[in-house]
N, C-alpha and C positions, 0 to 999 in steps of 0.2 A: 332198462326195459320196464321201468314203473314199480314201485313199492310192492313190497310182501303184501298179502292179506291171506284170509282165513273167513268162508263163508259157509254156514248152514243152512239147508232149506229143507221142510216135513214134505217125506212122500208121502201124496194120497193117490187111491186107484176107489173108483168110484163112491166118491163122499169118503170112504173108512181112512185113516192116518194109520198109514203101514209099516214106516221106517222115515230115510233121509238120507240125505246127501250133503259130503262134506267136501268143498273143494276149496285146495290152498296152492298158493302161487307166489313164490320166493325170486321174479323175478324173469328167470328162467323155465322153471319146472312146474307144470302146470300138473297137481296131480286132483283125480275126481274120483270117490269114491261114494261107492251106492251100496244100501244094505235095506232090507224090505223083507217082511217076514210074507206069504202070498196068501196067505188068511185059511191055509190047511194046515200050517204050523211049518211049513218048511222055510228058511232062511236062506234066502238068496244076497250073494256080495259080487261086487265085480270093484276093479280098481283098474285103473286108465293113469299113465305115467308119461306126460308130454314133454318132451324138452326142445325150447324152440332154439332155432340157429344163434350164435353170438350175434347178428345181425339184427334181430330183431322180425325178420319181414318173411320171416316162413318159418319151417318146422325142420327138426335134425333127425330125433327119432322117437317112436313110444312104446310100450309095452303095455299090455292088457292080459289081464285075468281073469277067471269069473267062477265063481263055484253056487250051488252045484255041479259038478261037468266036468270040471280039471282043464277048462280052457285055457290056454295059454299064447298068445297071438304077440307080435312084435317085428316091428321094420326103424329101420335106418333108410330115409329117405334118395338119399343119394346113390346108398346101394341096391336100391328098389326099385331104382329108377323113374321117380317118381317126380314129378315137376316142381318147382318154389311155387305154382298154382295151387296145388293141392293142402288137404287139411284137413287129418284127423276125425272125427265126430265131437269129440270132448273139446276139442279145440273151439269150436262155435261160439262158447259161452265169451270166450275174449274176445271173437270178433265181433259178438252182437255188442259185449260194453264200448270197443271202441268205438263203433256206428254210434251209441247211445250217446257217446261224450263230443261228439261232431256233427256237422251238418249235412254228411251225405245218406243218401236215400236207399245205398244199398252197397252189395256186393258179391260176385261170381267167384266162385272158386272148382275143385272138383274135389267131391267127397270118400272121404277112405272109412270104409266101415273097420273101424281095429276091429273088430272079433271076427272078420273077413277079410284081411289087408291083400291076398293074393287075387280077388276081385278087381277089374277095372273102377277105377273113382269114379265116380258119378258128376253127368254135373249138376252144379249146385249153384245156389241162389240165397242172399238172402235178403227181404225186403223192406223197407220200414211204413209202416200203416199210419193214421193219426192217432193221436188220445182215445183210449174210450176209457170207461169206465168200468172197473175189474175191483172185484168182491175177495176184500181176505178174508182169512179164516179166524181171527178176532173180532171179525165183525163189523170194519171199517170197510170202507171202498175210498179209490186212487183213481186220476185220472191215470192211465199207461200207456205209453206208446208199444207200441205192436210188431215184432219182426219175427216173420214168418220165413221156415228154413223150407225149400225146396230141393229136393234133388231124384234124380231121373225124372225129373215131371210129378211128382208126389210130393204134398207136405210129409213132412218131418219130423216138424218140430216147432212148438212157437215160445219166443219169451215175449214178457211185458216188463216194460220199464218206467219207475218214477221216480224223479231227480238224478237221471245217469245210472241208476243199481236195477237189476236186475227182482222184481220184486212176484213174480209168479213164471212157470215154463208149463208146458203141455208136450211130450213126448211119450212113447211107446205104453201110451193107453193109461198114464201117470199124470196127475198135475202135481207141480211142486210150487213152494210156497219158503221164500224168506223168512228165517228166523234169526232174532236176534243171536241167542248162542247152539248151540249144541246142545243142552238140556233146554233148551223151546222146542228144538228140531226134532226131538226124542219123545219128546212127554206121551205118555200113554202107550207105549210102543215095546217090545219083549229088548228085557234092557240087557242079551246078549248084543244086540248091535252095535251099542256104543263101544265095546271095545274094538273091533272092527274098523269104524270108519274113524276114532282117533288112531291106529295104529296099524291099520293095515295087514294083506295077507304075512305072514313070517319069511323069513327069508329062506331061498330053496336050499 
């Protein structure tokens, strides 16, 4: 189901570098962890724990967390009764790389909010735009191609891509930005987080 990897990308929320996000993917297990301080000093983490079908072509089951709050959310797809259509939220980021690394223009699904999973999934969309021209925060700009996430009739979510990676996203009032490791992704940022997103919540 495609090689391991291990990606960093800095949150920002309006201009400021908040935190980040670290998602790694062994194949199977697509886990996304987010950690953001919200600029009054409080520290927000959530952790998202994918594991798609041995088949490759859908999802089996995931788990989500999020603190503050003590949330704790999770389904088994099949006992959920939920469709091989359906897909996560976290799950996105591998269907926009595989659009990225292919020639199609899009793709429909229906969307499971995890910190909501007993919601009906939404439908979803998502679309691919042409190149434009997108500003990193070293100070370079990239042509990127463009796929914007829809669902119930609302953007979502947008990433940008150049050479196939994933190299900027826009979601829930956040942009994030590719970084080469985990201390790029952190620089500047209240350095409780990084233990956090290398290691996750503890075990219950």
């Amino acid at each position: 189901m495609g090689a391991a990897w291990e990606r960093w990308e800095g949150f920002w929320v309006a201009g400021v570098h908040r935190g980040a996000v670290c998602r790694t993917f062994d194949g199977e297990l697509l886990t996304t962890r987010i950690a953001f301080e919200d600029g009054a000093g409080t520290l927000f983490a959530s952790e998202s724990l994918l594991r798609l079908a041995p088949s490759g072509e859908t999802w089996h089951a995931f788990r989500y967390r999020q603190e503050p709050g003590g949330l704790e959310e999770g389904a088994r797809r099949e006992e959920a009764d939920l469709g091989a259509d359906t897909l996560p939220a976290s799950g996105e980021y591998l269907l926009v790389a595989q659009l990225a690394a292919s020639a199609r223009e899009g793709a429909v699904y229906r969307r499971v909010e995890e910190a909501a999973p007993d919601g009906l999934p939404a439908p979803a969309e998502v679309r691919r735009s042409p190149a434009e021209p997108v500003d990193l925060p070293e100070g370079r700009s990239v042509a990127a191609e463009r796929f914007d996430v829809t669902a119930g009739g609302q953007r979502v979510a947008s990433y940008w891509t150049h050479g196939g990676a994933v190299v900027r996203s826009a979601w829930a009032g956040a942009l994030c930005f590719a970084a080469a490791s985990g201390e790029d992704a952190l620089v500047g940022t209240d350095r409780r987080l990084g233990a956090f997103l290398a290691e996750g919540f503890p075990p219950a």
